[in-house]
RODO-2510 file (C-alpha; in nm, 4 decimals, decimal comma):
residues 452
     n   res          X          Y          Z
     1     x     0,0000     0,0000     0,0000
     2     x     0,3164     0,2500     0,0123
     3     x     0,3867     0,2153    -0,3215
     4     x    -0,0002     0,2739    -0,3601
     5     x     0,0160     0,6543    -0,2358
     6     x     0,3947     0,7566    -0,2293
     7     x     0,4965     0,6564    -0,5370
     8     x     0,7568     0,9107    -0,6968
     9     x     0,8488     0,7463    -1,0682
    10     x     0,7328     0,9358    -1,3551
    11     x     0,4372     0,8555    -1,5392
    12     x     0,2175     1,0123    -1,7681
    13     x    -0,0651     1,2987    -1,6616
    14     x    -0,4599     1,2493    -1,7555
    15     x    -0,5612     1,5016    -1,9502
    16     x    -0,6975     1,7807    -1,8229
    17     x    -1,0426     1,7995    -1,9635
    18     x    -1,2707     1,9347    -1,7335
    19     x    -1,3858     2,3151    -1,6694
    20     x    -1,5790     2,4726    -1,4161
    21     x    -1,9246     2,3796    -1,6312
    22     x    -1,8286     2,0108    -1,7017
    23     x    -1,7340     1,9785    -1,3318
    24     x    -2,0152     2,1198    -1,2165
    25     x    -2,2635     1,8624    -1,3716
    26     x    -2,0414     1,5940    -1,3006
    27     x    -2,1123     1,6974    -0,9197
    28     x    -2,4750     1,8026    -0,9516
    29     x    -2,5235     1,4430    -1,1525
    30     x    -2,3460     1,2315    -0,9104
    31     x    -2,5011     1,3610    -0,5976
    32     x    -2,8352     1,3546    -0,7481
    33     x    -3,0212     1,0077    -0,7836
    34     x    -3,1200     0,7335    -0,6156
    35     x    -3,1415     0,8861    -0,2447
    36     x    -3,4433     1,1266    -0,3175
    37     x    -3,6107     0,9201    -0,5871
    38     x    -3,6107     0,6462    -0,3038
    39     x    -3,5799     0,7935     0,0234
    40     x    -3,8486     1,0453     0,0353
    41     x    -4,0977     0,8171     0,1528
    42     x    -3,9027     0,6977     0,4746
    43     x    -3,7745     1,0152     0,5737
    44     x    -4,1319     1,1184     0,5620
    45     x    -4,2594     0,8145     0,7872
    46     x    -3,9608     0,9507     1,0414
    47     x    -4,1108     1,2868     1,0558
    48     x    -4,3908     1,3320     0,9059
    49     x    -4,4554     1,6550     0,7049
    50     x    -4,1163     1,8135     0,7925
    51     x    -3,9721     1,5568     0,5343
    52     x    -3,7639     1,8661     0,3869
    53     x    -3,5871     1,9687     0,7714
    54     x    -3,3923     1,6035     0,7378
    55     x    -3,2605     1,6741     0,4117
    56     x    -3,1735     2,0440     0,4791
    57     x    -3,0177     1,9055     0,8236
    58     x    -2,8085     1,6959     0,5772
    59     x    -2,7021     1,9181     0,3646
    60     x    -2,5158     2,1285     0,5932
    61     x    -2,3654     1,7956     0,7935
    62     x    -2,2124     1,7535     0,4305
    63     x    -2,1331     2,1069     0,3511
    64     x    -1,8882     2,0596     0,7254
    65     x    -1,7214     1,7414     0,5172
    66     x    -1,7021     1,9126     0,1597
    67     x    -1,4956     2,1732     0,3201
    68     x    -1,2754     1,9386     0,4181
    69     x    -1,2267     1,7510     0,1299
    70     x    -1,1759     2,0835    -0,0843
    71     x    -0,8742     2,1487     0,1533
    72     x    -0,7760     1,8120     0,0915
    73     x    -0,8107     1,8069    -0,2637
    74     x    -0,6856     2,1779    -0,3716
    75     x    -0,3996     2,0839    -0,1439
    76     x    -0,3338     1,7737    -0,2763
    77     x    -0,4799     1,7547    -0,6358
    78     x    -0,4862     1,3626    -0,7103
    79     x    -0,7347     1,1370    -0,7649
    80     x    -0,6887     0,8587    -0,4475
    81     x    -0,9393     1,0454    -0,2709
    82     x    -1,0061     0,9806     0,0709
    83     x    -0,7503     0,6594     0,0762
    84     x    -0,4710     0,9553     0,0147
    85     x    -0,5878     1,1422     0,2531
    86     x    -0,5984     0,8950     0,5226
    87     x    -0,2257     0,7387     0,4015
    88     x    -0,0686     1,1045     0,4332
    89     x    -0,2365     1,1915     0,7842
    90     x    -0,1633     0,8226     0,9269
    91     x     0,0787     0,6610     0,7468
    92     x    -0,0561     0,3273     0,9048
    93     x    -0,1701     0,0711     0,5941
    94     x    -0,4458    -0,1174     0,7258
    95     x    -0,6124     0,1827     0,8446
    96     x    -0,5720     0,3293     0,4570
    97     x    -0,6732    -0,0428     0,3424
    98     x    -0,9908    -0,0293     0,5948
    99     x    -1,0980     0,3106     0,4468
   100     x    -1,0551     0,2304     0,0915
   101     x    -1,2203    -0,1091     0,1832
   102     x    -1,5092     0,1178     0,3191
   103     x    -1,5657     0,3600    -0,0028
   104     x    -1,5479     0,0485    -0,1747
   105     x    -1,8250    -0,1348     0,0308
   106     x    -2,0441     0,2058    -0,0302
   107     x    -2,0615     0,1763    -0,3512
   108     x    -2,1734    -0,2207    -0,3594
   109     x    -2,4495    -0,1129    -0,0964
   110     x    -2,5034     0,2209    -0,2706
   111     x    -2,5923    -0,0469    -0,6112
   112     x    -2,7507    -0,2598    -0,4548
   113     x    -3,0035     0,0228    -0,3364
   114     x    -3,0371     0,1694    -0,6559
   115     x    -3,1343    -0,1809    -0,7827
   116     x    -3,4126    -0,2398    -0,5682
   117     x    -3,5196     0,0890    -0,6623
   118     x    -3,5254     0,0228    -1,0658
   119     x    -3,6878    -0,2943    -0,9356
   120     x    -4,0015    -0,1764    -0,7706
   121     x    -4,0294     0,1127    -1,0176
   122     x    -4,0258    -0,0848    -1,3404
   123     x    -4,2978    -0,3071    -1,1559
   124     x    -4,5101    -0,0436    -1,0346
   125     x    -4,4902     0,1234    -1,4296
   126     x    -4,6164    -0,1642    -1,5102
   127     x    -4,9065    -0,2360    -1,2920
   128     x    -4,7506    -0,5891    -1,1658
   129     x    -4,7727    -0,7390    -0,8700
   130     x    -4,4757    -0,9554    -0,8429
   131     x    -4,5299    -1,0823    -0,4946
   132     x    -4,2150    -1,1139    -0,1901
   133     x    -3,9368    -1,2012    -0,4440
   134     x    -4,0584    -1,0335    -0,7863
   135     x    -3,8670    -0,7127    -0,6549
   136     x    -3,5456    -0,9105    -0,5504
   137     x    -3,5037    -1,1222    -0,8753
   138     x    -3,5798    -0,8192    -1,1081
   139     x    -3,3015    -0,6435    -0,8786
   140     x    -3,0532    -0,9132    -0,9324
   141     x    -3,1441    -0,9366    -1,3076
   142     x    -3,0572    -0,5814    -1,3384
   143     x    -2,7707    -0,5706    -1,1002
   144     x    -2,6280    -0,8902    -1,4043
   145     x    -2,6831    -0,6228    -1,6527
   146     x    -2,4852    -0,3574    -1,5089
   147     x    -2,2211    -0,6231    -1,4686
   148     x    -2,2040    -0,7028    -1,8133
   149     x    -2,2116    -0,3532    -1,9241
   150     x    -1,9157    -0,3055    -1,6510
   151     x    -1,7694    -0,6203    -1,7885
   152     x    -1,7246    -0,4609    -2,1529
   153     x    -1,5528    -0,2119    -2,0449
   154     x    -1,8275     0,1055    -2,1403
   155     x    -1,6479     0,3710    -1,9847
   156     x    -1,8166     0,6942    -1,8484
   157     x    -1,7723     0,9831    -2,0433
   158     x    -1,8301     1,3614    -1,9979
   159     x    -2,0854     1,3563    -2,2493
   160     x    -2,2680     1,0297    -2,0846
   161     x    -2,2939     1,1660    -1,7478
   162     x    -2,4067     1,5598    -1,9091
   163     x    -2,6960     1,3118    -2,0588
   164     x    -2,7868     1,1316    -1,7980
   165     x    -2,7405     1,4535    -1,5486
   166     x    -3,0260     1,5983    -1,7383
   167     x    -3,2328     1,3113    -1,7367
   168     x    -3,2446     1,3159    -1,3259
   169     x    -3,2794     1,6355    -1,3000
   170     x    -3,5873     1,6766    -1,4961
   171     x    -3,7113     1,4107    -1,3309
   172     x    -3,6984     1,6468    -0,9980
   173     x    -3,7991     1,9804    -1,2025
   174     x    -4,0901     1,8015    -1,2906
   175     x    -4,2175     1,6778    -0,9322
   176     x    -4,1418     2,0369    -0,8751
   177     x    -4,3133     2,2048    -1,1167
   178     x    -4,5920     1,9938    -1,0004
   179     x    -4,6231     2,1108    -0,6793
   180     x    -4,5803     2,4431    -0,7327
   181     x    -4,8694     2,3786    -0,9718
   182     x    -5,0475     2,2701    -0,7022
   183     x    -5,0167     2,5112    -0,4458
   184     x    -5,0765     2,8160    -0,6935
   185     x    -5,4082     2,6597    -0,7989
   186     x    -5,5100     2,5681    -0,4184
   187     x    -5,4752     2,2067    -0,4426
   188     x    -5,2977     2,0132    -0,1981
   189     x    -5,2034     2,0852     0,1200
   190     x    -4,8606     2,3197     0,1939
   191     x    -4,9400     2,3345     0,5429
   192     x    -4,8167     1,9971     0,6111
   193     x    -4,5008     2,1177     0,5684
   194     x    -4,4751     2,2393     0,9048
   195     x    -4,6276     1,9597     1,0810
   196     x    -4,4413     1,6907     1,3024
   197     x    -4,5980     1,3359     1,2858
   198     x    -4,3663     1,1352     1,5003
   199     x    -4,4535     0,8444     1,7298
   200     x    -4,6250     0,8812     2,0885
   201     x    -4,3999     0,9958     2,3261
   202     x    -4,0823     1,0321     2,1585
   203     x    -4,0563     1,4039     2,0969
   204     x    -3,9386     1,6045     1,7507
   205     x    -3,5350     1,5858     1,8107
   206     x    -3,4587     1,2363     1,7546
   207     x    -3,7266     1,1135     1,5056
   208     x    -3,5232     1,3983     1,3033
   209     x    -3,1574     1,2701     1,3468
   210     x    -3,2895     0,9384     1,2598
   211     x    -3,4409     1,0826     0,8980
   212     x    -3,1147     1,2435     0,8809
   213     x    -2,9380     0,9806     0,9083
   214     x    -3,1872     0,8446     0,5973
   215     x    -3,1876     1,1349     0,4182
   216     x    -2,8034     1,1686     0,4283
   217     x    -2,7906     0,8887     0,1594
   218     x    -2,9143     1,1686    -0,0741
   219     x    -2,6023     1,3793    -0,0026
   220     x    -2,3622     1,1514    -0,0886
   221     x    -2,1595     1,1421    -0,4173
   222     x    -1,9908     1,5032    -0,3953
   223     x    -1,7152     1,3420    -0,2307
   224     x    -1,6313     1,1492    -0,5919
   225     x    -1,5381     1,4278    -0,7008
   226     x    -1,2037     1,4625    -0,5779
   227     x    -1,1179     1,1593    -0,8044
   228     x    -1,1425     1,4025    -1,0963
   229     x    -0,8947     1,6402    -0,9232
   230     x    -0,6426     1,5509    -1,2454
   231     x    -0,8889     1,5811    -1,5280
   232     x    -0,9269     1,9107    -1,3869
   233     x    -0,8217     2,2337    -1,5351
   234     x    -0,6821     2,4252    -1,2196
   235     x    -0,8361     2,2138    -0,9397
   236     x    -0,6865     2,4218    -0,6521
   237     x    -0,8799     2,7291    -0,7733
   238     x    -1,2082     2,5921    -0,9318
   239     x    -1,3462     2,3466    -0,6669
   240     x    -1,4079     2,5322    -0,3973
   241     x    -1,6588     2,7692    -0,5959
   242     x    -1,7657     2,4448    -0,8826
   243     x    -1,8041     2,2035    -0,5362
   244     x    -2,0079     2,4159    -0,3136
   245     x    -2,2458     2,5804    -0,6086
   246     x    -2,3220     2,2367    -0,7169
   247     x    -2,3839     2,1384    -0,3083
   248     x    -2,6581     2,4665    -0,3008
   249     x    -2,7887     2,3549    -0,6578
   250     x    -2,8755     1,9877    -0,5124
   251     x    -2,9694     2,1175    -0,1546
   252     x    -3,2225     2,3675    -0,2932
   253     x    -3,3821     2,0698    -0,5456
   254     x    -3,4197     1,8241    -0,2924
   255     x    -3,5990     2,0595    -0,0150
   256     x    -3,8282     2,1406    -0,3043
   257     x    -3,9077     1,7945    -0,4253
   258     x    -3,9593     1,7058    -0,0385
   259     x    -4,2013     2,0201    -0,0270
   260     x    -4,3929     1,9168    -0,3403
   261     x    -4,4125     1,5682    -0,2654
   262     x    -4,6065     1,6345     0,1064
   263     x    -4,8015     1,8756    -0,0386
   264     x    -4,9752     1,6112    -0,2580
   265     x    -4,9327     1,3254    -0,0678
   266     x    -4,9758     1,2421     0,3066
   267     x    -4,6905     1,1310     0,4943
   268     x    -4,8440     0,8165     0,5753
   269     x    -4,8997     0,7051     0,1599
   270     x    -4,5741     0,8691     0,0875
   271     x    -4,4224     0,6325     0,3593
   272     x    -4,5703     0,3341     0,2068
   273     x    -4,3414     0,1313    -0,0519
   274     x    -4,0596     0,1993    -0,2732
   275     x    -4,1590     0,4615    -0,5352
   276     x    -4,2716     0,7583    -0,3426
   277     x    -4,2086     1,0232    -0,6256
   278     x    -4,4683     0,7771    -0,8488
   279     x    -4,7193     0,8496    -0,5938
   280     x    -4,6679     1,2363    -0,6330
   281     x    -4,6855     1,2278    -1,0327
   282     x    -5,0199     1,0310    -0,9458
   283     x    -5,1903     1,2720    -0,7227
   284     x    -5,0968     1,5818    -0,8478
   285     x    -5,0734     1,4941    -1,2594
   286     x    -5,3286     1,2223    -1,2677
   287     x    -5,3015     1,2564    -1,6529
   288     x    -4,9172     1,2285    -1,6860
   289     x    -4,8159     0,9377    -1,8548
   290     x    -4,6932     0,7403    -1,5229
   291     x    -4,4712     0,4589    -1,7631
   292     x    -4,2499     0,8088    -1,8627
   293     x    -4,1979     0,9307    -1,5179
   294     x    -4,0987     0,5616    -1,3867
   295     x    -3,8598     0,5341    -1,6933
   296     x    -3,6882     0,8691    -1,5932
   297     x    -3,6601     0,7088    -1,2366
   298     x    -3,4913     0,4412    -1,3801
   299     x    -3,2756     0,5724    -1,5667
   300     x    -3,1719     0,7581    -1,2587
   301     x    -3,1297     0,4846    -0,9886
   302     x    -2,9355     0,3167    -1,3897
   303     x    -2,6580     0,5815    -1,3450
   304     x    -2,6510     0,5256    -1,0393
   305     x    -2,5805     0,1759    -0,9935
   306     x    -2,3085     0,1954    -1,2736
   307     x    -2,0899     0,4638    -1,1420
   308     x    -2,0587     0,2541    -0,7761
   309     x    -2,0396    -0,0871    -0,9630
   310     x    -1,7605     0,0449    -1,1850
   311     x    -1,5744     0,3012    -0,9032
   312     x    -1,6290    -0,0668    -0,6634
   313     x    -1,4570    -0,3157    -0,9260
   314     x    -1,1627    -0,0491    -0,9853
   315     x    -1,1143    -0,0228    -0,6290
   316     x    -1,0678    -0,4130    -0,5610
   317     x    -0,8674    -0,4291    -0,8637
   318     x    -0,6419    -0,1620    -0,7673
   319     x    -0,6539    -0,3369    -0,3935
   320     x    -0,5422    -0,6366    -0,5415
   321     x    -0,2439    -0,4895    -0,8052
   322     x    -0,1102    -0,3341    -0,4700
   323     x    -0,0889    -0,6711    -0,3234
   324     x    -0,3144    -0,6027    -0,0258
   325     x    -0,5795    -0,8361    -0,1359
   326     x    -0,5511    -1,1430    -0,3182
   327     x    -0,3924    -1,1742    -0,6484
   328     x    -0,7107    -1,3057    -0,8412
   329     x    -0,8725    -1,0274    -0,8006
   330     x    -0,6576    -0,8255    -1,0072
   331     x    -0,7009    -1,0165    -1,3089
   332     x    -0,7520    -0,8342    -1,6520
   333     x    -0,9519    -1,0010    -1,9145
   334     x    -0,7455    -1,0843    -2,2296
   335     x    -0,9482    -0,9267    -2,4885
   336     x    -1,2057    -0,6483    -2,2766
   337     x    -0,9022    -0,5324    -2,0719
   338     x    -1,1370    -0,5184    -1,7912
   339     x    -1,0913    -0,6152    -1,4315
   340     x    -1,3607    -0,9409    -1,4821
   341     x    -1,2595    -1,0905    -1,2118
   342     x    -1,3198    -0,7613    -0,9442
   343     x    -1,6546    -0,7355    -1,1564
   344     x    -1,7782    -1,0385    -1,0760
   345     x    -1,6955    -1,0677    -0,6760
   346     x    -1,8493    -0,6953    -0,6690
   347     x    -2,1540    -0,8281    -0,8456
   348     x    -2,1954    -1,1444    -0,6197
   349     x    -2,1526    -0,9154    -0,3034
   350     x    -2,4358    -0,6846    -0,4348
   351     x    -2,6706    -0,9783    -0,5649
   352     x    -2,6139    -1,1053    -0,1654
   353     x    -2,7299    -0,7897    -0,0614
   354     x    -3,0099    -0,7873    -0,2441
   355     x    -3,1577    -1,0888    -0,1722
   356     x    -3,0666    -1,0895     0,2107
   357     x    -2,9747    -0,7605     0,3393
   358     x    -3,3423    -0,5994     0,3095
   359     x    -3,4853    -0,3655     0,1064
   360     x    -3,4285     0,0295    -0,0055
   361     x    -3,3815     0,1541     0,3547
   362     x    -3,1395    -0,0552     0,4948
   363     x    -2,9329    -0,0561     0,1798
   364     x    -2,9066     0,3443     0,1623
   365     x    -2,8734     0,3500     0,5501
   366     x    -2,5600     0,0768     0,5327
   367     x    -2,4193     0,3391     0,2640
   368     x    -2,4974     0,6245     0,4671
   369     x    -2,2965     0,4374     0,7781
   370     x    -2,0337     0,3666     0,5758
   371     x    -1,9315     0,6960     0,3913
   372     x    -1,9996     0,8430     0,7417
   373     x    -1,7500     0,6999     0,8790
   374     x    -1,4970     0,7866     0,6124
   375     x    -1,6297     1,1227     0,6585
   376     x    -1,5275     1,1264     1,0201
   377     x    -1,1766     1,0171     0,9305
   378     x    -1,1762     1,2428     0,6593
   379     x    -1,2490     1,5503     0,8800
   380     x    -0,9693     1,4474     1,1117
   381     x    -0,7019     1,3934     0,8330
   382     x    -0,7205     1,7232     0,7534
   383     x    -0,6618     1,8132     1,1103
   384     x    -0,3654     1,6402     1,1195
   385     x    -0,1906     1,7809     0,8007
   386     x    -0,2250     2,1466     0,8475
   387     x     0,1151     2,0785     0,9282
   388     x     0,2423     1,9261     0,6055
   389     x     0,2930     2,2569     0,3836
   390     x     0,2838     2,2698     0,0268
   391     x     0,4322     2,5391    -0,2112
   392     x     0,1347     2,6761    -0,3680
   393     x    -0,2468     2,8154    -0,2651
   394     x    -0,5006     2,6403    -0,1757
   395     x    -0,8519     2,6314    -0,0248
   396     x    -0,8278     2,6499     0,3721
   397     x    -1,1465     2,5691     0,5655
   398     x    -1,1615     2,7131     0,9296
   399     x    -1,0394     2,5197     1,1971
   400     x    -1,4218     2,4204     1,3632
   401     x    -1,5506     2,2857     1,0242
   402     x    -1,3529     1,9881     1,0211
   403     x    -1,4010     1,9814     1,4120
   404     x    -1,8227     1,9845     1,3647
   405     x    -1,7902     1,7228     1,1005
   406     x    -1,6195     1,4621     1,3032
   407     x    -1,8348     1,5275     1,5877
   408     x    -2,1570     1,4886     1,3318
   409     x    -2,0463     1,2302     1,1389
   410     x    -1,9858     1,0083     1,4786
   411     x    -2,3278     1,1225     1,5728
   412     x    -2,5145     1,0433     1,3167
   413     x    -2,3235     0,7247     1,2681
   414     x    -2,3995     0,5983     1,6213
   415     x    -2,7177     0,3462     1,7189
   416     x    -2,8076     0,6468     1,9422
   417     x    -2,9216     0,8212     1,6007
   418     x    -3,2203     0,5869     1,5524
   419     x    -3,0458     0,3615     1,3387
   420     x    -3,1770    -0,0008     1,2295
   421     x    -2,9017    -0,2783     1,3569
   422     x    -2,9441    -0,4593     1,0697
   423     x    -2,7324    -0,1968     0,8780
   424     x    -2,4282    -0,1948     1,1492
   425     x    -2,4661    -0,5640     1,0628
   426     x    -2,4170    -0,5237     0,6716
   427     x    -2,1243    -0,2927     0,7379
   428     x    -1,9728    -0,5314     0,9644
   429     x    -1,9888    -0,8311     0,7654
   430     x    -1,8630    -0,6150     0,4464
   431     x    -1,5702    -0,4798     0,6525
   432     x    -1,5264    -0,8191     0,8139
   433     x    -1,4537    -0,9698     0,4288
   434     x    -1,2320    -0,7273     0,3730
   435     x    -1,0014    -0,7900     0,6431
   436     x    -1,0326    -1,1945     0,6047
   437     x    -0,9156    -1,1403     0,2590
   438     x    -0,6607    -0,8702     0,3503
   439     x    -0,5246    -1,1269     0,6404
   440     x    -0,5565    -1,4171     0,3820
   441     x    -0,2902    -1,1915     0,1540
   442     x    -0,0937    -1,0967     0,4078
   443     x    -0,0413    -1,4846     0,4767
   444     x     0,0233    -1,5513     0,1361
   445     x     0,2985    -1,2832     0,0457
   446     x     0,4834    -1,3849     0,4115
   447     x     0,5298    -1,7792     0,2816
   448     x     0,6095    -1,6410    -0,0936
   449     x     0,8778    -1,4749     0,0692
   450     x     1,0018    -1,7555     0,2889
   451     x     0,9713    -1,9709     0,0226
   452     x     1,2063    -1,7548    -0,2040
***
């Protein structure tokens, strides 16, 4: 893993491709997705009509981590990420091998959410009832797809993700334009906006850190960005302004969409099921074609699941070419010159997911937990190298940024913040691979070497 991060030889630059417009949908794009297409519903059975306070409360818990990673990244403008980070601020291996383990196990459970959403949307556009494992099997079906898509090696270009940026975002303007429809002709209801509908007994404060800790999923993605700190034309002076614009763009669309969706729809119904934005097109466009508006969602939760399944196989594989996990899984195929091997294992762990880890919720809160966590160690790395100095400008957050992220990102990470043990469970058992197969390398490498 040394040679992973302090590598000094000389080898060749990406191209610097990327302005401040073509970054900024990258951001907006990746951020946006599955998470509010998904989510709304269950942040809305946490609170009730308040369903926008959990996502606005998560914004700004991510706007305390984005600073830190624009320190990070204008300081050090390569695309490792948070694994960099970590490796400079520690120096300690497994701890850089347990965090890119993490990011890696995010985007499998991040997938395999996604999946089950494309699931119970296509069967919902369709008006089938598929029964307890119609959802699951459709999931895995599509989850196969995306591997064999990953598997021919369809990379994903500016252009793609421009395309398919536009494509969830008018998906949102629309629910939007909806509700504003709505409450200019005096349909619906806007005052349930600003009404609490939490259980017996248990008060407003933590029924909202619990939604948070749901609607956090939605924030997520921003921190991807950094990867595209060398495709960038002068990273240490365009993210800070690109990264938090495209933060206020997605903050702003999903307090709107959470606005127009409990306008039209009680929390209860909008609580119910896996397609909550459906429900919204339903009640508040009764003649909108609902087959259009469930493809759009698909093709949504589609991008998605691609960008994790990819960014998760290129992880293992670059795990495994650092000889930190096992060989095998480093394996390029002869004529795709993709990493088959690392796209199958990925795919395996996501199909388990699927069809035993639960459905939407504890998918997106396992992701959530995860990336958390990351974030926490994130927000201290930076911490720790304010005293490493570099010899040109960059972005410098204040000193109690960092400081309220870690604080938080623990928070919200802990079972105290309403959280469902099932996903500490996923997260453990993920992690726990990870470190049977890192201890199972480890092994291997120390009688190679005896043996030579």
């Amino acid at each position: 893993m040394a040679e992973a991060f302090g590598a000094k030889e000389e080898t060749p630059e990406l191209k610097r491709v990327m302005g401040p417009g073509l970054l900024l949908l990258f951001i907006v794009g990746d951020i946006l997705g599955t998470g509010i297409y998904a989510l709304t519903g269950q942040v809305a059975a946490e609170v009730g009509g308040v369903v926008w306070l959990p996502f606005l409360v998560a914004f700004l818990v991510a706007l305390l981590t984005a600073c830190s990673y624009l320190e990070l990244v204008t300081k050090y403008p390569q695309a490792a990420g948070a694994a960099l980070y970590t490796h400079k601020a520690f120096g300690v291996h497994f701890v850089t091998f347990l965090v890119a383990f993490a990011v890696m196990s995010s985007g499998i459970t991040s997938a395999a959410t996604a999946s089950r959403a494309f699931a119970a949307n296509f069967s919902t556009s369709l008006g089938l009832d598929l029964g307890v494992w119609g959802v699951p099997l459709i999931a895995v079906g599509f989850i196969a797809l995306v591997a064999a898509v990953n598997f021919r090696g369809v990379g994903e270009s500016v252009k793609l993700n421009v395309v398919l940026t536009v494509v969830e975002l008018t998906g949102l303007l629309i629910i939007i334009g909806i509700g504003l429809w709505a409450i200019a002709g005096g349909e619906g209801d806007v005052s349930r906006a600003w009404t609490f509908a939490t259980p017996e007994g248990s008060g407003t404060f933590w029924p909202v850190v619990a939604a948070t800790g749901l609607a956090f999923f939605a924030m997520v993605g921003f921190e991807d960005s950094v990867n595209m700190a060398e495709e960038c034309k002068e990273p240490s002076r365009l993210f800070p302004k690109v990264l938090l614009t495209g933060l206020a763009i997605t903050g702003v669309i999903y307090i709107l969409v959470a606005i127009s969706a409990i306008t039209l729809v009680p929390a209860n119904e909008l609580g119910e099921g896996e397609t909550p934005l459906l429900k919204v097109i339903q009640a508040g466009a009764p003649a909108f074609p609902i087959s259009i508006f469930a493809i759009i969602t698909m093709f949504a939760v589609a991008n998605s699941a691609l960008i994790n399944m990819m960014m998760a196989s290129r992880l293992i594989y670059g795990m495994a070419r650092e000889n930190v996990l096992p060989a095998m899984l480093g394996k390029v195929h002869a004529t795709r010159r993709t990493p088959y091997i690392a796209i199958v294992f990925t795919s395996l762990l996501a199909v388990c997911l699927i069809l035993f880890a639960g459905g939407v919720p504890a998918l997106g809160g396992t992701t959530a937990l995860l990336l958390l966590c990351v974030f926490a160690i994130v927000n201290v790395a930076v911490l720790v190298l304010r005293k490493d100095k570099v010899d040109h400008k960059h972005f410098r957050t204040p000193t109690i940024l960092p400081v309220l992220g870690v604080i938080s990102c623990v928070f919200l990470a802990g079972p105290w913040a309403g959280r469902d043990p099932v996903q500490y469970a996923i997260a453990a058992a993920l992690l726990g691979l990870g470190v049977i197969l890192w201890i199972a390398t480890v092994q291997f490498m120390k009688t190679s070497s005896s043996s030579a």
